[in-house]
Backbone as numpy.savetxt, mean C-alpha at the origin, in Angstrom:
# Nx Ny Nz CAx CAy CAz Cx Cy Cz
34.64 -51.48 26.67 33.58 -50.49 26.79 33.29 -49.86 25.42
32.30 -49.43 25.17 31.91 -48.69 23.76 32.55 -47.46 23.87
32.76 -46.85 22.38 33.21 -45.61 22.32 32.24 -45.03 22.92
32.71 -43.77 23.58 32.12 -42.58 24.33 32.85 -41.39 23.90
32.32 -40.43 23.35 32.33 -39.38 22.97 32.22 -38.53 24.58
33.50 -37.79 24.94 33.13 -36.65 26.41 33.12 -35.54 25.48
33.71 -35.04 24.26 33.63 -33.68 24.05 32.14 -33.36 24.09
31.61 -32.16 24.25 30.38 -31.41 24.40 29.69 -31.34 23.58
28.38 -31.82 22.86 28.12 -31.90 21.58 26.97 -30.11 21.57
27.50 -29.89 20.34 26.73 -28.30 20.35 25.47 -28.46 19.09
24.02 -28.01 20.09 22.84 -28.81 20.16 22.19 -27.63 18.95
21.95 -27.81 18.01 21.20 -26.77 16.46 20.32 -25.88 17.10
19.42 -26.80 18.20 18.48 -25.53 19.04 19.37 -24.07 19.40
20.71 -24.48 19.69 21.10 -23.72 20.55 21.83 -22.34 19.70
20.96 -21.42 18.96 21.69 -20.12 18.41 22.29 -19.28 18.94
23.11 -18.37 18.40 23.89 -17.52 19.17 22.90 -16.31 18.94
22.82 -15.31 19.71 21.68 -14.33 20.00 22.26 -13.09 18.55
21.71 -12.21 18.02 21.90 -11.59 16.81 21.68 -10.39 17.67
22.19 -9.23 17.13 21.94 -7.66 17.61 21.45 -7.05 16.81
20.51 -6.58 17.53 19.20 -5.69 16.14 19.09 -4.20 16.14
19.67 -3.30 15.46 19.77 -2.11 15.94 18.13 -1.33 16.05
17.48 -0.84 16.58 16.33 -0.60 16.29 16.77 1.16 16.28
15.51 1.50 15.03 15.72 2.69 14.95 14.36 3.73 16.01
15.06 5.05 16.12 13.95 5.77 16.42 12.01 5.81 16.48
11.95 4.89 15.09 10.72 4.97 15.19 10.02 3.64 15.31
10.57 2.68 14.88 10.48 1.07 15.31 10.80 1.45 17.20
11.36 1.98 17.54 11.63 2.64 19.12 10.12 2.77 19.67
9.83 3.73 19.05 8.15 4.90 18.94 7.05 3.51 18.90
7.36 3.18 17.70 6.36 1.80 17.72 6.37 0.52 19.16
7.47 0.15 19.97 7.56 -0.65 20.88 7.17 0.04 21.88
7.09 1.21 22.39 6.93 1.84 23.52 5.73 2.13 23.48
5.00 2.46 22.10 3.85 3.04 22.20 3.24 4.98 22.75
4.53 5.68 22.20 4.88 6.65 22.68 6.06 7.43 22.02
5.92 8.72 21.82 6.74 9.54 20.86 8.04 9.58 21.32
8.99 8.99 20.46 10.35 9.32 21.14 11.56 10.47 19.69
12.38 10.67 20.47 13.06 11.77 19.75 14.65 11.07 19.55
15.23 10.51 18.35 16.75 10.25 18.39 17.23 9.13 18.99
16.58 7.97 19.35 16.98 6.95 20.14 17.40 6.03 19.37
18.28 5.92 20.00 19.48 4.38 19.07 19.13 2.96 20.73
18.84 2.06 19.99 19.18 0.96 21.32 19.22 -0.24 20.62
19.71 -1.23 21.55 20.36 -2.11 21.09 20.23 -2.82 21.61
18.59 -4.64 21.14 18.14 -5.57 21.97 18.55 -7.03 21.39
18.95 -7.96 22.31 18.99 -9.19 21.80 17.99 -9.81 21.19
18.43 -10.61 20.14 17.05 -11.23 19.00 17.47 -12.20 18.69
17.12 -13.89 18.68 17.56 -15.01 17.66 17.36 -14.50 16.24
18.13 -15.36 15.49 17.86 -15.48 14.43 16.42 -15.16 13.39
15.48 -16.14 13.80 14.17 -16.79 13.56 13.53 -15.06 13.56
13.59 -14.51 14.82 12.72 -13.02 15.37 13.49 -12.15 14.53
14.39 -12.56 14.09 15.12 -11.17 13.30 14.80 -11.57 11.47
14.25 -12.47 11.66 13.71 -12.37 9.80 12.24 -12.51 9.94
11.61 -12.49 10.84 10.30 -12.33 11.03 10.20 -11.08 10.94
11.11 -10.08 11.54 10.38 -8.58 11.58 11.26 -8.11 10.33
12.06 -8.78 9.47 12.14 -8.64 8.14 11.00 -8.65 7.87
10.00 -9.62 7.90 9.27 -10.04 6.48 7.84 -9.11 6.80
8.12 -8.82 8.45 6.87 -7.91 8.60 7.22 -6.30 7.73
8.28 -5.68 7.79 9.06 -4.43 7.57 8.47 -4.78 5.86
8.77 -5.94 5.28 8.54 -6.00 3.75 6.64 -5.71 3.65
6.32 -6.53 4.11 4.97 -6.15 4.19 4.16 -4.80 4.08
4.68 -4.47 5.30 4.30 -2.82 5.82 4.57 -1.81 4.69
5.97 -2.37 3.98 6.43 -1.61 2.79 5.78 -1.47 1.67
5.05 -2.73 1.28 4.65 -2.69 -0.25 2.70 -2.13 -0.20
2.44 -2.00 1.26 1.32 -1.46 1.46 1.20 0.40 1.38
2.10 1.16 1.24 2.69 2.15 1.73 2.64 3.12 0.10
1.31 3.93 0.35 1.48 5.16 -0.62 2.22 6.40 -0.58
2.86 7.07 -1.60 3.52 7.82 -1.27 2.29 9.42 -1.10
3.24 10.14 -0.44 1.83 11.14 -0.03 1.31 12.54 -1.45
0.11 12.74 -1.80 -0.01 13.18 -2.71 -0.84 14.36 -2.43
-0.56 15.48 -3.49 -1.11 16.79 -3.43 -1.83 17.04 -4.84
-3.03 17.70 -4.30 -3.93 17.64 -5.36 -3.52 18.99 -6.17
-3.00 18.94 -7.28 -3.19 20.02 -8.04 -4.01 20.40 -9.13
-4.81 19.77 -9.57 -6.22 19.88 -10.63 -7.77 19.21 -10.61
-8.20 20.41 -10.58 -9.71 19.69 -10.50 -10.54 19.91 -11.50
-11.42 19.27 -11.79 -12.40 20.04 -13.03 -13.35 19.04 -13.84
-13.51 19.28 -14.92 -14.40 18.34 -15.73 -13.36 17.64 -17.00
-13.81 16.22 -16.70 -12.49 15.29 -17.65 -12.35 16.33 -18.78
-11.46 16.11 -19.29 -11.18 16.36 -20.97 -10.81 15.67 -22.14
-10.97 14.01 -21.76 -10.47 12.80 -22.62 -11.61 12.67 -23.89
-11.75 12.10 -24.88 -12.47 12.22 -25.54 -13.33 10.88 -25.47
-14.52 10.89 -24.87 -15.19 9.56 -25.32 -16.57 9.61 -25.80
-16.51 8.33 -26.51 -17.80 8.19 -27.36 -18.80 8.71 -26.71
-20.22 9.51 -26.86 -20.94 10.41 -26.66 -21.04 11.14 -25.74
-19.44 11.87 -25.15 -19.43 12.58 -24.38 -19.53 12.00 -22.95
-18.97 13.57 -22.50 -19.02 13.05 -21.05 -20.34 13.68 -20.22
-21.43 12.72 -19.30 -22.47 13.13 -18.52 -21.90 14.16 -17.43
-23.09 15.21 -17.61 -22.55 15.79 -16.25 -22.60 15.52 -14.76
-21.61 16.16 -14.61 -21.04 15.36 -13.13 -19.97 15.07 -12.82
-19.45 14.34 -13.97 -18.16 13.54 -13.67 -16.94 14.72 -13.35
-16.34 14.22 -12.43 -15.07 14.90 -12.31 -13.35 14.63 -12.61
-12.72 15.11 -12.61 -11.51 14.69 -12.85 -10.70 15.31 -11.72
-9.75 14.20 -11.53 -8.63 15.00 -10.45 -7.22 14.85 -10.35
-6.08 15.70 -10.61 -4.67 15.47 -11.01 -3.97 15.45 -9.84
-3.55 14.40 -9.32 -2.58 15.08 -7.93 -0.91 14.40 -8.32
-0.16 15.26 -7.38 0.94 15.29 -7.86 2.07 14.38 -6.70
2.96 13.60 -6.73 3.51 12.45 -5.66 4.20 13.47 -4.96
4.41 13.60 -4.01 5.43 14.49 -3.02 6.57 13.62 -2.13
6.67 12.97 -2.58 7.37 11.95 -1.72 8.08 10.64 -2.47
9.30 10.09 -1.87 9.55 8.44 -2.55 10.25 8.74 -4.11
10.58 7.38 -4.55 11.02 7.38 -5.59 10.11 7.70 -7.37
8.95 7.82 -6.68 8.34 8.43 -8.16 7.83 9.84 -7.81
8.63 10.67 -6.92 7.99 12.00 -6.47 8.27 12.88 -8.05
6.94 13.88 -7.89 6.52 14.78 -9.25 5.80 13.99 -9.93
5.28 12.58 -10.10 4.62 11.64 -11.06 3.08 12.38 -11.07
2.24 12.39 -11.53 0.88 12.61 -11.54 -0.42 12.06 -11.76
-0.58 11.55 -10.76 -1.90 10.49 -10.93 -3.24 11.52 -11.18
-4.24 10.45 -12.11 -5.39 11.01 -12.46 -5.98 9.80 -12.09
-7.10 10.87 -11.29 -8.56 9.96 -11.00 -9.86 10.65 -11.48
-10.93 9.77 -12.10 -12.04 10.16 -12.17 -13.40 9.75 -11.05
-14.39 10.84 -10.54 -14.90 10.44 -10.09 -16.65 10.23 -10.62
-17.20 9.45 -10.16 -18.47 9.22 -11.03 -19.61 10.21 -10.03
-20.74 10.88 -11.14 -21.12 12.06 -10.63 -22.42 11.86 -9.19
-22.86 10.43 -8.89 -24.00 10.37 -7.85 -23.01 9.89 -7.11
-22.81 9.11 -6.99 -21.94 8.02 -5.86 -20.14 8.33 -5.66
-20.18 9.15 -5.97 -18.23 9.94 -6.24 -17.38 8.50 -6.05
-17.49 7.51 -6.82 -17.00 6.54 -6.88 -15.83 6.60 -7.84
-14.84 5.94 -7.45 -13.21 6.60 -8.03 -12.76 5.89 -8.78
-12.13 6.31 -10.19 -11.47 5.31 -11.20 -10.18 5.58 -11.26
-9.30 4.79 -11.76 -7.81 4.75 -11.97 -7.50 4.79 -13.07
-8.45 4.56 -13.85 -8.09 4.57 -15.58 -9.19 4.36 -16.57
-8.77 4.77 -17.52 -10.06 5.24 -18.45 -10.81 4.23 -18.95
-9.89 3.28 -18.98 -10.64 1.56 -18.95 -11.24 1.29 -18.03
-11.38 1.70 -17.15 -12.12 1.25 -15.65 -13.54 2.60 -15.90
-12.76 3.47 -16.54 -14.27 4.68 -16.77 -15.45 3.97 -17.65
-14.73 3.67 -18.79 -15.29 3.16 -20.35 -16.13 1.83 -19.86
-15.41 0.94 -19.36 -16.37 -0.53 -18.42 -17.42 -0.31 -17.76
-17.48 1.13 -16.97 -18.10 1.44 -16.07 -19.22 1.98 -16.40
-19.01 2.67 -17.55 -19.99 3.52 -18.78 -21.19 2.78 -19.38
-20.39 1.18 -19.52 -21.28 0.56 -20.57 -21.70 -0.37 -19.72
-21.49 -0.49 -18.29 -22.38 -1.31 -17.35 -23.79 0.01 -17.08
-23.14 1.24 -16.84 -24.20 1.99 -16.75 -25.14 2.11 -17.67
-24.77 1.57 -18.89 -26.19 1.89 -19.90 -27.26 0.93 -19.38
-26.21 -0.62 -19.37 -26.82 -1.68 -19.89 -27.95 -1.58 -18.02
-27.85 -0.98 -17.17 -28.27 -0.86 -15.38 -29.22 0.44 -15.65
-29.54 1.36 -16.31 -30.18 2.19 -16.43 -30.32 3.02 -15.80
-28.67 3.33 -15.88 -28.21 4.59 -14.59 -27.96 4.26 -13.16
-28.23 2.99 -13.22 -28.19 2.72 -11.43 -26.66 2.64 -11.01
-25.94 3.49 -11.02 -24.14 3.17 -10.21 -23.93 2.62 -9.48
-25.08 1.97 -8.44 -24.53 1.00 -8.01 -24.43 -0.53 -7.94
-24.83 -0.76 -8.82 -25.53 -1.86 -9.93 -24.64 -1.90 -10.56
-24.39 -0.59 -11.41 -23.42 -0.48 -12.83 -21.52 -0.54 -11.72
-21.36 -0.14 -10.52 -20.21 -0.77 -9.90 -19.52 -1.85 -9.90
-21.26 -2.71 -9.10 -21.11 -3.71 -8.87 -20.24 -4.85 -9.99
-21.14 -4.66 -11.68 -20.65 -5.27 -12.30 -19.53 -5.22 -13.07
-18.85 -3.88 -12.63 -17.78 -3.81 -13.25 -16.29 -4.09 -12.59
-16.71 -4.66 -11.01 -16.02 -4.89 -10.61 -15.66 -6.46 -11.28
-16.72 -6.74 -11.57 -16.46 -8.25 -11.75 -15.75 -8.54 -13.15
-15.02 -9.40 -13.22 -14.34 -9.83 -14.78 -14.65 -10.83 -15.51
């Protein structure tokens, strides 16, 4: 007779189940409903437990920290023929996370309160507006582009 193998052969499909502690608010999130302090504890393969890794990473790198405005007013940077009126400037301060106290500045443009991140994004924006003849949203458009 041919060899026959009786021991039980153990099949790769077959994982052993992983324990996922879920917290309070991943809790809040499954229920769909405010919960207070809840610890529980659900079975998960493998596969489902690095999926809601990679979702948790996701969710993370989308995630601003929360900010308080502490300055408002008219820029004060120096640029070539001045600044048109209108424009605004705005200082807010991080309250939260690992760069809390940091201070972001935004400028906003004076018809369309359209928002810059940096003075290179002002200055681009400046010299699309000449070349558009004031039109901001024209002069946006092309400065979005590179």
């Amino acid at each position: 007779p041919p060899d026959v193998n009786l021991s039980p052969k153990i099949q790769k499909d077959d994982k052993k189940p992983q324990r996922e502690r879920l917290t309070a608010r991943k809790m809040a999130r499954i229920n769909k409903r405010k919960v207070s302090r809840i610890q529980a504890v659900r079975v998960t393969t493998k596969k489902e437990t690095s999926e809601i890794k990679v979702q948790n990473k996701k969710r993370k790198i989308g995630r601003m920290a929360a900010q308080k405005e502490v300055w408002t007013g008219r820029p004060d940077e120096d640029i070539e023929g001045g600044w048109p009126d209108g424009w605004i400037k705005k200082k807010f301060r991080r309250t939260g996370g690992l760069t809390k106290g940091i201070e972001d500045r935004y400028w906003y443009s004076p018809e369309t309160q359209k928002k810059f991140r940096s003075m290179i994004q002002v200055k681009r924006f400046m010299a699309h507006l000449e070349e558009c003849n004031g039109d901001e949203e024209a002069a946006w458009l092309l400065s979005k582009e590179r």
